[in-house]
C-alpha positions as CSV (number, residue, x, y, z in Angstrom):
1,X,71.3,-44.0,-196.4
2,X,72.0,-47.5,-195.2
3,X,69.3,-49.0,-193.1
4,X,71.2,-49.4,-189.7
5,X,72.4,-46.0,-190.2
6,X,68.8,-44.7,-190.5
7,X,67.9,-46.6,-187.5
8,X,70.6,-45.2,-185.4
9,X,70.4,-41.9,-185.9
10,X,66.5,-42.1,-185.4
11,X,67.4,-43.4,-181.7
12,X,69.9,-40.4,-181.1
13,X,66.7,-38.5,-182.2
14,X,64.8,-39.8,-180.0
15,X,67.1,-39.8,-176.8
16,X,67.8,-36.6,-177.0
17,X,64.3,-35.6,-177.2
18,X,63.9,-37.5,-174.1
19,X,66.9,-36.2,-172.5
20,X,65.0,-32.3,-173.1
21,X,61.8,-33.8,-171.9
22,X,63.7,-35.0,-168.5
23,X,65.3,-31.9,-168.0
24,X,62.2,-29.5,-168.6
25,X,60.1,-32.1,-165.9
26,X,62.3,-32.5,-162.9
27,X,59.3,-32.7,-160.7
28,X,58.0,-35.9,-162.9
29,X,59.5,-39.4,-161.0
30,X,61.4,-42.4,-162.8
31,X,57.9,-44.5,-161.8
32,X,56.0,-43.1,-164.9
33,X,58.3,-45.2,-166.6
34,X,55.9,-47.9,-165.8
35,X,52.9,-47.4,-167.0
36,X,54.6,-45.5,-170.1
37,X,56.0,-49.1,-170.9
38,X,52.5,-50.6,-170.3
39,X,51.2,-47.7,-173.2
40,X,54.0,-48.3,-175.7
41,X,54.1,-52.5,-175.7
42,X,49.8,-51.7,-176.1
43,X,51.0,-48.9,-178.8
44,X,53.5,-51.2,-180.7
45,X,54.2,-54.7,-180.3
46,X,54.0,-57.5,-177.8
47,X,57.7,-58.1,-176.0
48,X,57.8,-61.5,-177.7
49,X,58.0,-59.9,-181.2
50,X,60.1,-57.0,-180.6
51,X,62.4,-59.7,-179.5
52,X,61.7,-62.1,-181.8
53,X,60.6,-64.6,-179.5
54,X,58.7,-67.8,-180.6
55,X,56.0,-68.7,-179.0
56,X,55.0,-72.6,-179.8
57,X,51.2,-72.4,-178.3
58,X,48.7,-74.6,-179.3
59,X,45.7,-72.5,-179.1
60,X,47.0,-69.2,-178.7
61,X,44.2,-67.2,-179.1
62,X,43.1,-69.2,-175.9
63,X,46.4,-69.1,-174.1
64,X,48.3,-66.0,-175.8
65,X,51.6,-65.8,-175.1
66,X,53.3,-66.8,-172.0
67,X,56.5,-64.7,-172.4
68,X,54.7,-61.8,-172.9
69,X,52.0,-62.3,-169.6
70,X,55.2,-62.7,-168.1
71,X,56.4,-59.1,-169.1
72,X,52.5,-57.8,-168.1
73,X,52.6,-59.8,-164.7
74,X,56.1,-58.1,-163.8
75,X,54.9,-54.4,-164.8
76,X,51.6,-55.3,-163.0
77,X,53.6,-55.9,-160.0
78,X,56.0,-52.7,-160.2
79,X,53.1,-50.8,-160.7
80,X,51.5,-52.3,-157.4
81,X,54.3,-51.6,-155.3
82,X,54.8,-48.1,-156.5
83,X,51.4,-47.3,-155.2
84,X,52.0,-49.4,-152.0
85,X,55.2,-47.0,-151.2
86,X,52.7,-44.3,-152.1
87,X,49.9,-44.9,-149.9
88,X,47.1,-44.5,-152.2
89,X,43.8,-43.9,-150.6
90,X,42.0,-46.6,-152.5
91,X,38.7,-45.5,-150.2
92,X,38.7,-42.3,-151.6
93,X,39.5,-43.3,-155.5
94,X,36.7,-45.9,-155.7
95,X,34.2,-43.1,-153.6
96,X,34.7,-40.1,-156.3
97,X,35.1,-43.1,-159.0
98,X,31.9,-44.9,-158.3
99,X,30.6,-45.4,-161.7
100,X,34.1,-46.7,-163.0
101,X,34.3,-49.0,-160.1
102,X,30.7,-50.6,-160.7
103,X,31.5,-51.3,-164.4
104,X,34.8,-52.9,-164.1
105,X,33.4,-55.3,-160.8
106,X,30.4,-56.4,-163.4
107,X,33.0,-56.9,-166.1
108,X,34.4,-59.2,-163.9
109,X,31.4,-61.0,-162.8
110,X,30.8,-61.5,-166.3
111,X,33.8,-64.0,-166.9
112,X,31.7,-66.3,-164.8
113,X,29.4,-67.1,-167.8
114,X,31.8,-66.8,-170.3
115,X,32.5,-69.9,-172.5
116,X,35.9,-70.0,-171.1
117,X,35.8,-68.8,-167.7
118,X,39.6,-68.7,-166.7
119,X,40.5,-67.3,-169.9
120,X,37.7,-64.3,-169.5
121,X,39.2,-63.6,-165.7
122,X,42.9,-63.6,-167.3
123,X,41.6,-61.3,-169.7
124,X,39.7,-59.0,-166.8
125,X,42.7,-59.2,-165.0
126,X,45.1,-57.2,-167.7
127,X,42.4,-55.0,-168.2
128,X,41.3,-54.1,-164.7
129,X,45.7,-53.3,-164.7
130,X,45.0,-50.3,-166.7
131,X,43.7,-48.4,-163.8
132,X,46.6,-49.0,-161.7
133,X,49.0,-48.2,-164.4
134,X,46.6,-45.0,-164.1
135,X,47.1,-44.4,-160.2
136,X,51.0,-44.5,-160.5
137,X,50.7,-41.7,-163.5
138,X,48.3,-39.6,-160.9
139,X,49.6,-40.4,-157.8
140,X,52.7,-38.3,-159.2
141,X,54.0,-35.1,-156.8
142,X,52.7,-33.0,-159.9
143,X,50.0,-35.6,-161.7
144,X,49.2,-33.1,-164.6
145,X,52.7,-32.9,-165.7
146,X,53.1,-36.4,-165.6
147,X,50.2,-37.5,-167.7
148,X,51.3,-35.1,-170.5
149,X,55.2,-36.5,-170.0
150,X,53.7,-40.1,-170.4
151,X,51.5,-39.1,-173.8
152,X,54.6,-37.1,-175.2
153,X,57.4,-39.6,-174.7
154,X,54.6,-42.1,-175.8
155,X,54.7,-39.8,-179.0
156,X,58.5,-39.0,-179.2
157,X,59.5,-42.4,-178.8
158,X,57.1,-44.4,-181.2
159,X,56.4,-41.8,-184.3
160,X,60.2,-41.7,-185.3
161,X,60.2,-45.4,-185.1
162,X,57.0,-45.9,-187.2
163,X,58.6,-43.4,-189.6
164,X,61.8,-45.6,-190.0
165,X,60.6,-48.8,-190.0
166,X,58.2,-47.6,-193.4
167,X,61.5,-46.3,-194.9
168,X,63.9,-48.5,-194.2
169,X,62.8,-51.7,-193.0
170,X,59.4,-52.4,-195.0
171,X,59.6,-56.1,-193.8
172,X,58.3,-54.7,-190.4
173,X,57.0,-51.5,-191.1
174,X,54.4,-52.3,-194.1
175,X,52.3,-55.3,-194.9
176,X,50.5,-57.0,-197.9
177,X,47.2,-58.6,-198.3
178,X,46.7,-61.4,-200.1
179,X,46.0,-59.1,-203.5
180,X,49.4,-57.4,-203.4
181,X,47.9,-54.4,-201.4
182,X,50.3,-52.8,-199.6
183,X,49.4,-51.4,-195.9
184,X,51.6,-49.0,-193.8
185,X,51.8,-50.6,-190.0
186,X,55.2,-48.8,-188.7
187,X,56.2,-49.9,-185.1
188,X,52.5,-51.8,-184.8
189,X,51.0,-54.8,-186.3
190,X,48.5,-53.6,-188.2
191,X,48.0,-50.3,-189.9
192,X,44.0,-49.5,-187.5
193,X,46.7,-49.8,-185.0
194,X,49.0,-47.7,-186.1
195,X,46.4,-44.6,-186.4
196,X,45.5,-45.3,-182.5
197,X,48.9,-44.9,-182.1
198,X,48.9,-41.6,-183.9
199,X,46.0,-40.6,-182.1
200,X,47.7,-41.0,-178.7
201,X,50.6,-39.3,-180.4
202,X,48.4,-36.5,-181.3
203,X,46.9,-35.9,-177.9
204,X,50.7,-35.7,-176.2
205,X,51.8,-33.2,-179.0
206,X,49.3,-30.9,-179.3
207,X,48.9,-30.8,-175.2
208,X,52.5,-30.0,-175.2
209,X,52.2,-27.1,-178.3
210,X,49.3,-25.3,-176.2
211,X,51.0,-26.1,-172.9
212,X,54.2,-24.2,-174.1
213,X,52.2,-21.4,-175.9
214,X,50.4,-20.7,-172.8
215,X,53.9,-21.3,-170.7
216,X,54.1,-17.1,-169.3
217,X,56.9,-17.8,-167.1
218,X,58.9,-19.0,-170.2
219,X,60.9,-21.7,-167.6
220,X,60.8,-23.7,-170.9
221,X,62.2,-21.9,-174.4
222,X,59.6,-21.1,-176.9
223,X,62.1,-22.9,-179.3
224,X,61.0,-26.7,-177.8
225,X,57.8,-25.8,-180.0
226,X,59.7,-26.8,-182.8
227,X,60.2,-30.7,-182.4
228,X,56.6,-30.5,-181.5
229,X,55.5,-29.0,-184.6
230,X,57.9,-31.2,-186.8
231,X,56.5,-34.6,-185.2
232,X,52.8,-33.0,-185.4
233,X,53.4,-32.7,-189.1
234,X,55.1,-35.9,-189.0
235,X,51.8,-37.5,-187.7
236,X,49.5,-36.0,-189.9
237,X,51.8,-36.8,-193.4
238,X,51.2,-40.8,-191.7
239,X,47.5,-40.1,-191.0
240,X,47.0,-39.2,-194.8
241,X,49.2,-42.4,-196.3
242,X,48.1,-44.7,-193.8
243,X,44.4,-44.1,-194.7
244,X,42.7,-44.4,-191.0
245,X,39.7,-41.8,-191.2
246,X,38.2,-42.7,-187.6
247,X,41.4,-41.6,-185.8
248,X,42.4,-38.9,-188.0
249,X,39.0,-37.2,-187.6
250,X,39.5,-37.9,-183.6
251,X,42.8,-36.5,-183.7
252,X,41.5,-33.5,-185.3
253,X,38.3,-33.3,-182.9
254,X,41.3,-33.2,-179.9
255,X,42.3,-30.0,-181.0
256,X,38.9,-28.5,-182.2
257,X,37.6,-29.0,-178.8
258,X,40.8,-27.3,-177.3
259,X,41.0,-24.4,-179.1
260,X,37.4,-24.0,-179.0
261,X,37.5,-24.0,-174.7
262,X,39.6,-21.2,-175.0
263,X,37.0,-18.4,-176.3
264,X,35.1,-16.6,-173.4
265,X,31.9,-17.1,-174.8
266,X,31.8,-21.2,-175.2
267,X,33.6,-21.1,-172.0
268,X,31.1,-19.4,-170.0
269,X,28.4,-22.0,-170.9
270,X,30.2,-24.9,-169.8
271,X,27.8,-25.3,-166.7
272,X,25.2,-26.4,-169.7
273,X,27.7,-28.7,-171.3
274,X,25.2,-31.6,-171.2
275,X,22.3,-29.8,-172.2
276,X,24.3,-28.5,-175.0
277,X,25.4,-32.3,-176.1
278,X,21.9,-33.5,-176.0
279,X,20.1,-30.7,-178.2
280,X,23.2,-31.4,-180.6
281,X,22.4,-34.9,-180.7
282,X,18.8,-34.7,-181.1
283,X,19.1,-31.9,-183.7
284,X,21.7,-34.3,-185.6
285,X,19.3,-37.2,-185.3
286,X,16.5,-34.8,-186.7
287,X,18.9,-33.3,-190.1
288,X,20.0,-36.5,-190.6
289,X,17.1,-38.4,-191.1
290,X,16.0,-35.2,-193.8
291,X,19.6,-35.0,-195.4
292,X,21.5,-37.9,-194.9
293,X,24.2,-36.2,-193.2
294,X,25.8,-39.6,-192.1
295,X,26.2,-41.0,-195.5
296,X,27.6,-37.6,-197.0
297,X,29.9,-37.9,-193.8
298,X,31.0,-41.1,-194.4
299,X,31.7,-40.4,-198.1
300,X,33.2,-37.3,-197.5
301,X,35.8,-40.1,-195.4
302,X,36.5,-41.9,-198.3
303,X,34.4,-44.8,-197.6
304,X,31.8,-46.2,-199.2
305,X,28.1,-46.5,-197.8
306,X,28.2,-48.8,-195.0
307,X,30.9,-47.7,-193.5
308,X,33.5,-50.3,-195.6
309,X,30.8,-53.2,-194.5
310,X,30.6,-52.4,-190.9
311,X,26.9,-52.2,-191.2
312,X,26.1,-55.6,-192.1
313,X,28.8,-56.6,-189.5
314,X,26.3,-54.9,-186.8
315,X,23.0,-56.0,-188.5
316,X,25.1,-59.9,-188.0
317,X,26.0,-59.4,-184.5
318,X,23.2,-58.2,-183.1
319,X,21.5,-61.3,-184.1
320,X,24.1,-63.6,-183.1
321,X,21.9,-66.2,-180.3
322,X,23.3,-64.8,-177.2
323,X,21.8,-63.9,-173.7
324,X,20.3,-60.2,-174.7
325,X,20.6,-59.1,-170.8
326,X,24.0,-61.0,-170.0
327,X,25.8,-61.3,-172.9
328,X,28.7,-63.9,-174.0
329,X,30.7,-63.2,-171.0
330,X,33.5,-60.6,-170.8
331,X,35.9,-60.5,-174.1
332,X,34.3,-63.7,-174.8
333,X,31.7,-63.5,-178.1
334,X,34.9,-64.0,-180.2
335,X,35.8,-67.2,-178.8
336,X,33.2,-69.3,-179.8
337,X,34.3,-70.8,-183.6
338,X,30.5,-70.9,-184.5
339,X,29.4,-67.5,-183.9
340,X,33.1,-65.8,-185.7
341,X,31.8,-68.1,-188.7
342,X,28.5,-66.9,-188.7
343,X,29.2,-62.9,-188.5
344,X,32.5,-63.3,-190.6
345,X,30.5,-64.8,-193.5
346,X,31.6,-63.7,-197.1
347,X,34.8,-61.7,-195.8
348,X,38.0,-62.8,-196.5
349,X,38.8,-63.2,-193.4
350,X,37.4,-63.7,-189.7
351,X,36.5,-61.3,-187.6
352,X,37.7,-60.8,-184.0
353,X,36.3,-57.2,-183.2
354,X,32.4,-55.7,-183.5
355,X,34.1,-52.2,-184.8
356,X,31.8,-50.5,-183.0
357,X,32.3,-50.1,-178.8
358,X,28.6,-49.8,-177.8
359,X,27.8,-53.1,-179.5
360,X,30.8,-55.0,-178.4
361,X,29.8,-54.3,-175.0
362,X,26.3,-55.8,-175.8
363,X,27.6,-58.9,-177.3
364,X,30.0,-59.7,-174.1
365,X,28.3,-58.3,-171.0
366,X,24.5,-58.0,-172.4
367,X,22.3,-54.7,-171.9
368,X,23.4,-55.0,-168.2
369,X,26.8,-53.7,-169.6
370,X,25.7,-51.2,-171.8
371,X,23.5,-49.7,-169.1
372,X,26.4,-49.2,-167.0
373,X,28.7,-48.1,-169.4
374,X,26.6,-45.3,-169.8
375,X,26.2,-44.3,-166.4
376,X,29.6,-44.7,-166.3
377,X,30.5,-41.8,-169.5
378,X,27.3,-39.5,-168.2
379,X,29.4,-39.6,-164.4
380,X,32.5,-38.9,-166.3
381,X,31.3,-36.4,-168.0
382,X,29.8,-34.3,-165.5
383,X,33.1,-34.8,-163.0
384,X,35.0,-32.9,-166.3
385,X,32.6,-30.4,-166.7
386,X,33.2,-29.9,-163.2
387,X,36.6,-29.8,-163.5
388,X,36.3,-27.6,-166.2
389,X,34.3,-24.6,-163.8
390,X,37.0,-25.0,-161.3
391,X,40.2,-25.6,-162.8
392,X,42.5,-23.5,-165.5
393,X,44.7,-24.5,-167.9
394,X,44.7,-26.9,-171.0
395,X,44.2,-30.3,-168.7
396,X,40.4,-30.2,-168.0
397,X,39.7,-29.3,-171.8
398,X,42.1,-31.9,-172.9
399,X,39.6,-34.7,-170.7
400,X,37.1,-33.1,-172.7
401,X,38.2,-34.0,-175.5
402,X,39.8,-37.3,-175.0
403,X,36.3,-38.3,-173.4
404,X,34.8,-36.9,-177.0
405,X,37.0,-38.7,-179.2
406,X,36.5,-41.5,-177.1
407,X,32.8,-41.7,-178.2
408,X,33.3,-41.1,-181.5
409,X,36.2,-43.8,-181.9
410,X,33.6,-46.7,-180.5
411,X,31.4,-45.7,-183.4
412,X,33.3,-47.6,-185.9
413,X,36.5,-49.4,-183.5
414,X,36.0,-51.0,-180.2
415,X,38.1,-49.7,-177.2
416,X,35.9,-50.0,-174.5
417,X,36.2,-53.2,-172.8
418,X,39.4,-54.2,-173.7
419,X,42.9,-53.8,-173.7
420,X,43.4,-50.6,-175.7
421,X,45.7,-47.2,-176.1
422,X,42.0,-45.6,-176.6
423,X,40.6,-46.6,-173.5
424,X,43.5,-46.1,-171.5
425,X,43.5,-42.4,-172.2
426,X,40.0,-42.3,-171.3
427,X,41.1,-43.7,-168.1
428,X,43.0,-41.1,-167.6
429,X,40.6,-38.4,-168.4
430,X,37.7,-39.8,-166.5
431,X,39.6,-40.3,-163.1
432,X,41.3,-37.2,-163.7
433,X,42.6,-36.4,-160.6
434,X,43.3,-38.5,-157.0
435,X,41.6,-36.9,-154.1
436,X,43.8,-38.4,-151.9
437,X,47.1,-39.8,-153.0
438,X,48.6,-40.6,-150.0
439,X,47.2,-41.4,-146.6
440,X,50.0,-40.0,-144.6
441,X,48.7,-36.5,-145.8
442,X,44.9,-37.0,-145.0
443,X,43.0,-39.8,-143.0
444,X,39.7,-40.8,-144.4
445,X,37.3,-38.6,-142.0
446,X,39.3,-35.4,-143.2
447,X,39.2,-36.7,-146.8
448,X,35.8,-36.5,-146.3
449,X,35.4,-33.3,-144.6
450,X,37.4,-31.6,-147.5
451,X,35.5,-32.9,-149.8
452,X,32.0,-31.9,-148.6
453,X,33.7,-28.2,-147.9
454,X,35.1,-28.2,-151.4
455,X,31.4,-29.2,-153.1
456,X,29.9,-26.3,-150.8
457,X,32.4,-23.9,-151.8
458,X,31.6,-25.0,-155.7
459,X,28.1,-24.7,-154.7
460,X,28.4,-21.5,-153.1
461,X,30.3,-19.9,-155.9
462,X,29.4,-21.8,-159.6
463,X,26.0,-21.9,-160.3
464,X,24.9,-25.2,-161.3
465,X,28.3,-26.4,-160.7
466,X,27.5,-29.0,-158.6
467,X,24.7,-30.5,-161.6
């Protein structure tokens, strides 16, 4: 088959997936198609290279691209005056979203000590956007069919791609390192990229599958499991060649965590979740330290001890001379030419990431940071275990697991303060739901008053629901 053949039939593929998808969620709005943009262009491919754009910069890992802020600053705008129209009760959001609030204002503050100050606040700007790309997806009529429309149609539209682009067009689709080593990147630019994109993928398909198992009306024909499945196998065939353990093992922890929700008996102990996590931890701590469960772990992974040189990456960084309390300044450690040349010696090449969350988050914004980013994921956490004794269906054990994946991935990636498909997710599964979405419905004294009846009512009727 021809390339341009390939390529064309893999569009009518995908359209008329999308056409079924339109047609099963009437009740979802054309204004998702926002933020779903925002998710694919972080998924794929700046604008500028998808349309072949050149961009003559000087420093452009200063500047970046001005065609392609551009296209951010215009869907940053749509996305504005979508939740404008809607009314949001911003009061209300940043009241139940405290913790969330308090780390992105101190990510801000943080440009003010960067090395390059106006390029840190650029930075915070795009990434302070993901939350209202967020809003518009759950400031929807029906928010928890809209969040799984936005990870599906992330799915439908990008795996076929990545799958045609490795077979047909290998000048976009795959990539070689100076040794002749060849890497599969698909619709991305690099093939760690391409499993987050999987990943994402993974979470829209397999909400979808148990969404349409558990479907007793049968509004939507049992047959639709069947592009699921085929695009689920599709994923995990790409998951095995592309060679990206962290995301694969996440992908697989998504549906552990879902499946295992659903038994009565794990279920009924939810209301313990955090003691749970913490005697896990501890015991893993203890077994580990005895047997060496990491290293067996990380061979079991295919990679070698070290995690393919992360650990002397860390041991590096986290003696890099920077302000211990303050950090570098938000998504700033990488700027400075000395300090990339002093972690990146004896690789091949320079680093621009700490693959690892917890310590990028040191390096840029100091202990300060990583304080609050734990607050932040301990709030989080108990607002979906909450949401978990209150709610039914697959949505509050899917924020489980994205929440759980999202840990896991900052082991060995960062995602957490910066621009990433990762930590957009989490986004969405930390916010979880508006409490008030629009102001015509509720002024702020009744917003309140519902939401002191509803945690009485929890109170009254969960015990330890309110912990």
């Amino acid at each position: 088959m021809s390339p341009p053949l390939a390529l064309l039939l893999t569009l009518a593929f995908i359209l008329w997936l999308l056409a079924r998808d339109l047609k099963a969620r009437p009740s979802v709005s054309w204004a998702i198609w926002i933020p779903l943009l925002w998710l694919l262009i972080m998924g794929s491919r700046p604008m500028s290279m998808w349309l072949g754009i050149q961009q003559n910069v000087e420093n452009a890992q200063l500047d970046g691209s001005p065609f392609d802020a551009s296209v951010y600053q215009l869907l940053i705008v749509a996305a504005l005056l979508v939740l404008i129209k809607r009314r949001v009760h911003w009061g209300g959001i940043i009241a139940e979203n405290k913790g969330l609030f308090m780390f992105l204002s101190y990510l801000g503050m943080s440009a003010v000590w960067a090395d390059y100050p106006f390029v840190a606040f650029k930075r915070w700007i795009s990434y302070v956007a993901n939350i209202i790309f967020v809003l518009v997806i759950l400031s929807e009529t029906n928010p928890v069919e809209a969040i799984g429309a936005v990870f599906l149609r992330f799915a439908l539209i990008l795996v076929p791609l990545s799958v045609v682009f490795i077979a047909y067009f290998p000048q976009l689709g795959r990539q070689w390192d100076p040794w002749g080593s060849q890497s599969l990147v698909g619709v991305t630019t690099n093939k760690n990229m391409l499993g987050i994109t999987l990943l994402i993928s993974s979470i829209g398909l397999f909400w979808e599958m148990f969404e349409l198992h558990d479907d007793q009306t049968h509004a939507r024909k049992k047959f639709e499991l069947f592009p699921c499945l085929l695009l689920v196998g599709i994923v995990f065939c790409l998951f095995l060649k592309v060679d990206t353990k962290t995301p694969f093992v996440c992908a697989l922890l998504v549906a552990g965590i879902i499946l295992a929700v659903r038994f009565p008996s794990i279920k009924a102990r939810i209301h313990r979740m955090e003691i749970y996590l913490l005697a896990l931890g501890l015991l893993f701590v203890l077994v580990n330290s005895a047997f060496d469960v990491s290293g067996m772990l990380i061979h079991a992974l295919g990679r070698e001890e070290g995690l393919s040189g992360r650990s002397l990456i860390w041991q590096r960084e986290l003696s890099a001379p920077i302000n211990p309390l303050l950090g570098a300044g938000y998504y700033s450690f990488w700027l400075d030419p000395g300090r990339v040349d002093l972690v990146s010696e004896d690789f091949y090449y320079k680093l621009n990431e700490a693959h690892n969350g917890y310590i990028e988050t040191y390096l840029n914004e100091g202990l300060i940071g990583v304080f609050l980013l734990a607050a932040l994921l301990i709030f989080a956490l108990r607002q979906i275990k909450r949401a978990m004794l209150n709610e039914e269906g697959v949505y509050p054990a899917l924020r489980l697991a994205i929440l759980v994946i999202g840990l896991f991935y900052n082991y060995t990636e960062s995602a957490f303060d910066r621009t990433n498909p990762v930590w957009f997710a989490m986004l969405v599964a930390m916010v979880g739901r508006l409490p008030c979405w629009r102001v015509g419905q509720e002024n702020g004294s009744d917003w309140l008053l519902k939401q002191a009846t509803q945690k009485s009512l929890r109170a009254a009727q969960v015990p330890g629901a309110s912990g």
